[in-house]
N, C-alpha and C positions, 0 to 999 in steps of 0.2 A: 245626189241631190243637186238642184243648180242654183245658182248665186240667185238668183231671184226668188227661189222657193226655200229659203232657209229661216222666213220667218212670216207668221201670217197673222198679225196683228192687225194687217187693214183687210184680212180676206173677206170678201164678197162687197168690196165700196169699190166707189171708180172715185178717184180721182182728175180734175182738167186742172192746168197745169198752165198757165201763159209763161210767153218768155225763155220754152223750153229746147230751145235751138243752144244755148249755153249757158255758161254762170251757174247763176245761182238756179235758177229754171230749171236747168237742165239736172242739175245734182237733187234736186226735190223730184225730179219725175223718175231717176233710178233710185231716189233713194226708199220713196214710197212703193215704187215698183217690189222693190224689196221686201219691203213688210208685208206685200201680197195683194198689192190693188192692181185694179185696173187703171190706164192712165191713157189718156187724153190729151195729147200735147200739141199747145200750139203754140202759133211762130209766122213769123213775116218772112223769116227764111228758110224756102223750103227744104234744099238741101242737106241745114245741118238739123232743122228741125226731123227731117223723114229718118236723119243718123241716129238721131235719138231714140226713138220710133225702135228703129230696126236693133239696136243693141237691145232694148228692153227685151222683147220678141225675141232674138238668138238667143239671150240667158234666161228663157225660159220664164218672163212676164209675156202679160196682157197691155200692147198700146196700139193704137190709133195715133196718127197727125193730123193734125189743120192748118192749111194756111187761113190767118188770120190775123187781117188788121184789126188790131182791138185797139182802136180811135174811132174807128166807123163801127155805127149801131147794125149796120145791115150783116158787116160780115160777120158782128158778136152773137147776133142773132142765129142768124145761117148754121155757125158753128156750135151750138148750143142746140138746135134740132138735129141734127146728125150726131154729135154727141151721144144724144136722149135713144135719139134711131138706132145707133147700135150696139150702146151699153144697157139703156132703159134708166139707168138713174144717173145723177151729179149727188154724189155725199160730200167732195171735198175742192172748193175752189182753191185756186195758191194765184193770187196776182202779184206775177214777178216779171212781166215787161217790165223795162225801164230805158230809158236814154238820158244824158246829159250834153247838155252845151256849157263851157268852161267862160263865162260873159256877165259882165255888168248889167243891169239894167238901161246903161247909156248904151254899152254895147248890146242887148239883143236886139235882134230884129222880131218885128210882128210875125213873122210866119216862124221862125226860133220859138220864140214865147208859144205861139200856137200849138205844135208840136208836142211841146214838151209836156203840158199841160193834158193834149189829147191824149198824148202813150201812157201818160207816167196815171193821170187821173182821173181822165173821164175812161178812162177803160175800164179803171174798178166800179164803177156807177155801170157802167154799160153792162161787165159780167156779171157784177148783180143784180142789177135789172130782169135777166132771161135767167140767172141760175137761181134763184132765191124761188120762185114760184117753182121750179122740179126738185128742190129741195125740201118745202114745203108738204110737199106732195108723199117724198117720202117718208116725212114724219120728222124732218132737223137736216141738220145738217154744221159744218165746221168751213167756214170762210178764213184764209188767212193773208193779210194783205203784205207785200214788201215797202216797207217805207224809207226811212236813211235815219243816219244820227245827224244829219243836217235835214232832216225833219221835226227835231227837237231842236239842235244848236245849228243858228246860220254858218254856213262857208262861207270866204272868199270866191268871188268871181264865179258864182256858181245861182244867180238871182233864184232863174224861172226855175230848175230844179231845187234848190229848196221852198221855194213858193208850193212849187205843185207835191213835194213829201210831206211837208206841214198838213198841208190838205189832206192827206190819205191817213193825217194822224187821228184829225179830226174827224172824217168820212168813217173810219172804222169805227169810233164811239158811236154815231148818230146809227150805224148800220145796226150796231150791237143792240142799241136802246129799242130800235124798232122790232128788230126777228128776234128778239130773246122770245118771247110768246110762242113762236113758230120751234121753239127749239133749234135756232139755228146759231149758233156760234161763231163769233166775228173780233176777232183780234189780229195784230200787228206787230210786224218786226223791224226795227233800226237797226240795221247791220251800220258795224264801220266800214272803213276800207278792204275789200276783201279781193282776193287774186283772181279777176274775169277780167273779158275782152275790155269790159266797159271803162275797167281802172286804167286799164295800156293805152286806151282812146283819150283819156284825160290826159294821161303824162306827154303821147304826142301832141295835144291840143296846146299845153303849157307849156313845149318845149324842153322838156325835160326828161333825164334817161329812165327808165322805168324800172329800172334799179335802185335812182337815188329817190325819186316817188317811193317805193316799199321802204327803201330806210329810212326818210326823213318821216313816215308815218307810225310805224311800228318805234321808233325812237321814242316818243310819248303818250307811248303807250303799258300798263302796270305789267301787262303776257309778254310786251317785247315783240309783238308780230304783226301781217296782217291776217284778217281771217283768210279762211278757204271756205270755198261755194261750199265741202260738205259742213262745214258749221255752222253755215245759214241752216242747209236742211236739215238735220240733225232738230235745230230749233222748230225748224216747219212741223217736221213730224210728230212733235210733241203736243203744240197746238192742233193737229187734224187728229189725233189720236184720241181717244176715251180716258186717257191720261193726264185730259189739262179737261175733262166733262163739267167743272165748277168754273172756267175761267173763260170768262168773254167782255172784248170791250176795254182788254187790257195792250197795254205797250211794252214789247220786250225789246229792250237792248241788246244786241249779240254784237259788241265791240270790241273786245279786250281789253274792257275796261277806260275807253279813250274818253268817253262822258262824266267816268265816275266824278272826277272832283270838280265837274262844270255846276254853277246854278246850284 
């Protein structure tokens, strides 16, 4: 039996996937791969994105890659007909692009601010735009968005990415209000800090060893740790699963508790 076919909980859905070149992304496109979907991974990078891609495929899933800027409506589009072209359905979105700039609001720049705001949130507007109607189509569907716990609780020195998480907290309720009708399913996850490329980009941004980053955060934390990408997915899966079938429009925390006693 091979590591991809040991469980078939998602068999006969495809899953698309942004963001799936690494992180958290990337741990949601094998981990669903796992449960026996097909997967759809895109990515701005294509290299580590087509990596992705190709392990799926040698352990014996089903994926495709795309490059796609999912800031621009043309290529969310683009990638969303081919998608369709070669799976025939979208049952399950996962919007897990993301980037950070580590700046004040004195400090960003307009084209910072623009950016960030493009990857982190008009992307999810955008992939729901083109996947909500071939969802539809098949009769529902499961949307689940990546947000931050500083989409809940502001950072430091981190403006336009909490600006644009907050949005994705809100963007997932309005989505949820609208396709519940459609059957389609749209909630949201706040991870804390967890071990990707995107946290080692912070600590070089801050100046700081990316050592003492994971201990000064997991120090204040109730688990004692940072997460890992498979904990984010793990969460993912649960939400795209017939296992969360009552629950849409909701906000899940996956931090190790680093929220609990906030608010």
């Amino acid at each position: 039996m091979t590591e991809f076919g040991h469980n078939d909980s998602m068999k006969d859905k495809v899953a698309l996937i942004t963001g799936s070149a690494s992180g958290i992304g990337k741990a949601c496109a094998e981990l669903i791969a796992k449960s026996g979907a097909k997967i759809a991974a895109l990515d701005i990078d294509e290299k580590l994105g087509q990596d992705t891609a190709q392990r799926i495929n040698d352990q014996g899933g089903q994926a495709m890659f795309l490059n796609c800027d999912v800031s621009l409506d043309h290529s969310c589009q683009e990638a969303i007909e081919k998608v369709v072209g070669n799976f025939g359905v979208i049952d399950i979105l996962v919007n897990a692009a993301g980037i950070v700039t580590r700046a004040s609001v004195v400090e960003t720049s307009e084209a910072d601010w623009d950016r960030i705001i493009a990857v982190n949130l008009k992307s999810v507007y955008l992939l729901g735009k083109y996947t909500i109607p071939v969802m539809e189509q098949r009769g529902g569907g499961a949307i689940i968005n990546i947000s931050s716990g500083w989409g809940l609780a502001g950072g430091k020195d981190a403006a336009a990415y909490c600006a644009s998480k907050g949005a994705v907290v809100l963007l997932t309720k309005a989505m949820a209000l609208d396709h519940g009708p459609q059957n389609i399913r749209v909630n949201c996850i706040c991870p804390g800090d967890t071990d990707t490329p995107l946290l080692r980009s912070e600590s070089e941004a801050l100046g700081i060893s990316y050592e003492q980053m994971v201990k000064d955060s997991a120090i204040d934390r109730p688990l004692g740790r940072i997460g890992t990408p498979m904990d984010i997915a793990q969460s993912v899966l649960f939400l795209a699963s017939n296992a969360s079938s009552f629950i849409t429009g909701s906000v899940l925390v996956v931090d190790g508790g680093g929220l609990a006693g906030s608010g």
